[in-house]
C-alpha atoms as an extended CHARMM CRD file, in Angstrom:
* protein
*
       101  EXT
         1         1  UNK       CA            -21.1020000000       13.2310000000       -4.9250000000  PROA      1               0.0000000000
         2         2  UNK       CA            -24.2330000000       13.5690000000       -7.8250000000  PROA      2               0.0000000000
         3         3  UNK       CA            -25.4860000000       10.9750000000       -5.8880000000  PROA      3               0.0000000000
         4         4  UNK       CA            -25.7530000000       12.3200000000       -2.8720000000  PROA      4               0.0000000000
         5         5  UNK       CA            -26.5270000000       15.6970000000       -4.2560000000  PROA      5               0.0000000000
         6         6  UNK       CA            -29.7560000000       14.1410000000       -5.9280000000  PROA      6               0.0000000000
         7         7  UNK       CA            -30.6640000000       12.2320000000       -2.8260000000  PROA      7               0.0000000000
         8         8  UNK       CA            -30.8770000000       15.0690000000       -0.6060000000  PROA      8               0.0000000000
         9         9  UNK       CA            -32.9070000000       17.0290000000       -3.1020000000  PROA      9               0.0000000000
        10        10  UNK       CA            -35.2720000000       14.0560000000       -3.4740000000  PROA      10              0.0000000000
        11        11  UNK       CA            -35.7810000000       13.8960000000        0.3750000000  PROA      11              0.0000000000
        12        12  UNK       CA            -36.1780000000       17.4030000000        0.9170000000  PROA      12              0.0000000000
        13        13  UNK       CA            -38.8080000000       17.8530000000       -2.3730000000  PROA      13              0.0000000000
        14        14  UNK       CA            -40.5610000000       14.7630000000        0.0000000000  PROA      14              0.0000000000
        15        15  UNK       CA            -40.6850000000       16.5990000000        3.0070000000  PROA      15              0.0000000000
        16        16  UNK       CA            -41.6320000000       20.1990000000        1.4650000000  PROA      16              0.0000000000
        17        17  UNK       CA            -44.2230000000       18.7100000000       -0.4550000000  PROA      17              0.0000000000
        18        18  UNK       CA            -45.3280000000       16.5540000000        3.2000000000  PROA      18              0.0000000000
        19        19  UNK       CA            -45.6370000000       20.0920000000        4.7430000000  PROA      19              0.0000000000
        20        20  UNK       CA            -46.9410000000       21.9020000000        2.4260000000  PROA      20              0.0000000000
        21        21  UNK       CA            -50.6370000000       19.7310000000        2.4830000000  PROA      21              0.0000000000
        22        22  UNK       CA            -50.1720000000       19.5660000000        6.0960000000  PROA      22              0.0000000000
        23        23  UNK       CA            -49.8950000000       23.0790000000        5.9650000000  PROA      23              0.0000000000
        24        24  UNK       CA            -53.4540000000       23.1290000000        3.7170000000  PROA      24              0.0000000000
        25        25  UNK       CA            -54.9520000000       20.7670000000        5.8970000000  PROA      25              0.0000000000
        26        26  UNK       CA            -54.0990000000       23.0480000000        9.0700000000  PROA      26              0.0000000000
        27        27  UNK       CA            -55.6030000000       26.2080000000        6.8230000000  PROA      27              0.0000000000
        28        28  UNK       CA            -58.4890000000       24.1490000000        6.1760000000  PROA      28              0.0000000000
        29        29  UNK       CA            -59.5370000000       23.4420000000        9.8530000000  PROA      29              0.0000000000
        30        30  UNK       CA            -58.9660000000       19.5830000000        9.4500000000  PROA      30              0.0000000000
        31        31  UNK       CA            -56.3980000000       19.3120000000       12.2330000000  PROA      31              0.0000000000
        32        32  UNK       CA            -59.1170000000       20.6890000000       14.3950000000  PROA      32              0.0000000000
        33        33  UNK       CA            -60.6560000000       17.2650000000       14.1440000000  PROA      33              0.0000000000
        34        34  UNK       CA            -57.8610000000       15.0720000000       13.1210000000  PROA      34              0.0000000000
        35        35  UNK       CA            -54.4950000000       14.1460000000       14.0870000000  PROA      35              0.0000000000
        36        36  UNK       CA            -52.0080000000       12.0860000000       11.0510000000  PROA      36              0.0000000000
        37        37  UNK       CA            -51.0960000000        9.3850000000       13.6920000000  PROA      37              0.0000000000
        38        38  UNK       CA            -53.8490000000        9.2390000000       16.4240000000  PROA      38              0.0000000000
        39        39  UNK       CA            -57.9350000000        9.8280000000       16.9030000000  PROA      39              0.0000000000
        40        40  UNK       CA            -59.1890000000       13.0600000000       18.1120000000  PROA      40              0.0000000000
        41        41  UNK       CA            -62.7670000000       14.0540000000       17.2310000000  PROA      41              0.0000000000
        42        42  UNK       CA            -62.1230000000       12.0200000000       13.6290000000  PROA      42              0.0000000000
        43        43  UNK       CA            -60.0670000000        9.4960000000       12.6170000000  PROA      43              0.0000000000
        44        44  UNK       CA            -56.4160000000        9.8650000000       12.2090000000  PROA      44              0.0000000000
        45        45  UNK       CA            -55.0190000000       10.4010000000        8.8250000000  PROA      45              0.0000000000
        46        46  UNK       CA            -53.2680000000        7.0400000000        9.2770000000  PROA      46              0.0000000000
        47        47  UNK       CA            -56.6470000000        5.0820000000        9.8060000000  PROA      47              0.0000000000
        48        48  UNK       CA            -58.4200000000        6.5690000000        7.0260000000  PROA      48              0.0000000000
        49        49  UNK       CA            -55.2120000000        5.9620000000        4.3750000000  PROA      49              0.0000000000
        50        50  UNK       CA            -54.9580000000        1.9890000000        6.0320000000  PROA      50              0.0000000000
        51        51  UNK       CA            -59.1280000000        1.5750000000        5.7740000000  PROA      51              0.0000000000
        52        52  UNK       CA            -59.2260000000        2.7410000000        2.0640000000  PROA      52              0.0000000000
        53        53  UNK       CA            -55.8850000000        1.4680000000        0.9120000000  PROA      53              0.0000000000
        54        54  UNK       CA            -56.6430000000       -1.0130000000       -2.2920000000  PROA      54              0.0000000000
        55        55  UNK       CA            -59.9830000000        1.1430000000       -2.7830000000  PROA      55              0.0000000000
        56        56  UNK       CA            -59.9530000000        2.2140000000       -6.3600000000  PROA      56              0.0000000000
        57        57  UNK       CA            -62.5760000000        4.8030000000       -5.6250000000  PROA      57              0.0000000000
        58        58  UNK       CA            -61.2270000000        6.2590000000       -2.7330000000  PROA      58              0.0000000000
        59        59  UNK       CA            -59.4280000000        9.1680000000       -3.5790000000  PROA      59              0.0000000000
        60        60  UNK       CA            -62.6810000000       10.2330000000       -5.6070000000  PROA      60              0.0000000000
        61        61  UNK       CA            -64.8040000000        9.1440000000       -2.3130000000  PROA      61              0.0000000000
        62        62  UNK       CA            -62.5140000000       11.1490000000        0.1590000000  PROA      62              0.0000000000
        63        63  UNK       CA            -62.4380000000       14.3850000000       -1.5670000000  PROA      63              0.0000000000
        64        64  UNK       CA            -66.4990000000       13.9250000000       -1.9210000000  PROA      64              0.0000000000
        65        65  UNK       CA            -66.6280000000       13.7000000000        1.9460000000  PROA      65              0.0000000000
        66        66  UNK       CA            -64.3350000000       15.7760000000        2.6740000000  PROA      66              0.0000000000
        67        67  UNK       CA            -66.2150000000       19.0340000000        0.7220000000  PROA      67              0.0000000000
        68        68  UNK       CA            -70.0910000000       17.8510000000        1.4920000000  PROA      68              0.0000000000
        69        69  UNK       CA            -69.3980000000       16.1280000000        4.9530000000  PROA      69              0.0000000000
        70        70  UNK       CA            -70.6330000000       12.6070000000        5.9260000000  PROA      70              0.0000000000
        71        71  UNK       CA            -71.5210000000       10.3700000000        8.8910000000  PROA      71              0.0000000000
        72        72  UNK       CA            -71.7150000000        6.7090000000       10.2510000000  PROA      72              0.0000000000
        73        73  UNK       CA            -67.9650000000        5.2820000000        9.0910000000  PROA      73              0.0000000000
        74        74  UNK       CA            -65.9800000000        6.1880000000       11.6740000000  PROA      74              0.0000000000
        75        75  UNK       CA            -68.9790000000        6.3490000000       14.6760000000  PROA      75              0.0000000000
        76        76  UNK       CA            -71.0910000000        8.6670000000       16.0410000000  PROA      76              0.0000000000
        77        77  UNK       CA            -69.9630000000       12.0530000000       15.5600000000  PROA      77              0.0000000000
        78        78  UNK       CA            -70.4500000000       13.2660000000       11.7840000000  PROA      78              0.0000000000
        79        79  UNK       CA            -68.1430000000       15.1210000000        9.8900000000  PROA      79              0.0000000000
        80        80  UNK       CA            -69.4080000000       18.3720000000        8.8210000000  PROA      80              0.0000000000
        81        81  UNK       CA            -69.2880000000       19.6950000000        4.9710000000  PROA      81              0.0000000000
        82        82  UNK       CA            -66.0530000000       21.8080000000        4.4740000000  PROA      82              0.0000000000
        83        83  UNK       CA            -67.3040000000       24.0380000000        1.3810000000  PROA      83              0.0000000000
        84        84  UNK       CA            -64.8180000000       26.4250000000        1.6620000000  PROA      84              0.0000000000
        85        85  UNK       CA            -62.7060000000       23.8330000000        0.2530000000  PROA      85              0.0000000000
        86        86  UNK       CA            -62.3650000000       23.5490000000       -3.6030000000  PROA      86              0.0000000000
        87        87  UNK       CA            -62.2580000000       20.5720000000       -5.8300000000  PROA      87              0.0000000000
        88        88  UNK       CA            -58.6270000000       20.7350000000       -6.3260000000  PROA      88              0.0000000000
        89        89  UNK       CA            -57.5830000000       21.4200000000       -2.6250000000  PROA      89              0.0000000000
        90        90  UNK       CA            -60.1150000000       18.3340000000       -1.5250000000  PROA      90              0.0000000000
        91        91  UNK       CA            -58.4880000000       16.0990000000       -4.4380000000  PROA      91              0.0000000000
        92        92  UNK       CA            -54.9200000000       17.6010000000       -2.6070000000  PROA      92              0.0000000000
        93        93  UNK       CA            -55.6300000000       16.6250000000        1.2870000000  PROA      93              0.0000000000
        94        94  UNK       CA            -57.1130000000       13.0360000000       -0.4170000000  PROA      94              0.0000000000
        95        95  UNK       CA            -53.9910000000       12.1650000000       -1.7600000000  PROA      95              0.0000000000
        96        96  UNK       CA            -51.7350000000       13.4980000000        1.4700000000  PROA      96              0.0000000000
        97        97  UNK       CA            -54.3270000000       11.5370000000        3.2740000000  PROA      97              0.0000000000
        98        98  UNK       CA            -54.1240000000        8.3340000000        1.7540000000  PROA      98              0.0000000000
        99        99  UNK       CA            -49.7590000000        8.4750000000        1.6120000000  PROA      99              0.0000000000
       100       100  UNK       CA            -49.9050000000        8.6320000000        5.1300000000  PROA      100             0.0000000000
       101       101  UNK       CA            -50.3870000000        5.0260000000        6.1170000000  PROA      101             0.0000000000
């Protein structure tokens, strides 16, 4: 019964924690642009974790972009700076970002 007891506290401590940076990245405007499992204007959160997985500097790169914007990786249409967004929140969405895949 501890067993099971643990495991369902593990999976829901998962699935808060899942929600709760999906809930920042909805506050943050970056589901107005992007999707976890398909393109919209941006990438989906899916792509960007599969393109940078095995990229030591990723996480560091991500959060960068995702404060002071950027443009050419993904196509055409930039992404614009998010500067209401503070280190530790970017560092935050990075990491959800990158468990997606």
């Amino acid at each position: 019964m501890k067993h099971i007891t643990f495991a369902f506290v593990g999976f829901f401590c998962l699935i808060g924690s899942a929600f709760a940076d999906l809930a920042l990245a909805t506050s943050k405007n970056c589901m107005a642009c992007h999707a976890i499992d398909r393109k919209l204007v941006g990438p989906s959160f899916k792509d960007v974790a599969t393109k940078y997985a095995g990229d030591k500097t990723a996480a560091e790169n991500l959060a960068s972009k995702i404060q002071k914007g950027g443009a050419g990786v993904w196509g055409p249409v930039p992404m614009p700076s998010n500067t209401q967004v503070s280190d530790a929140e970017a560092k935050k969405l990075t990491a959800w970002v990158l468990s997606t895949k």
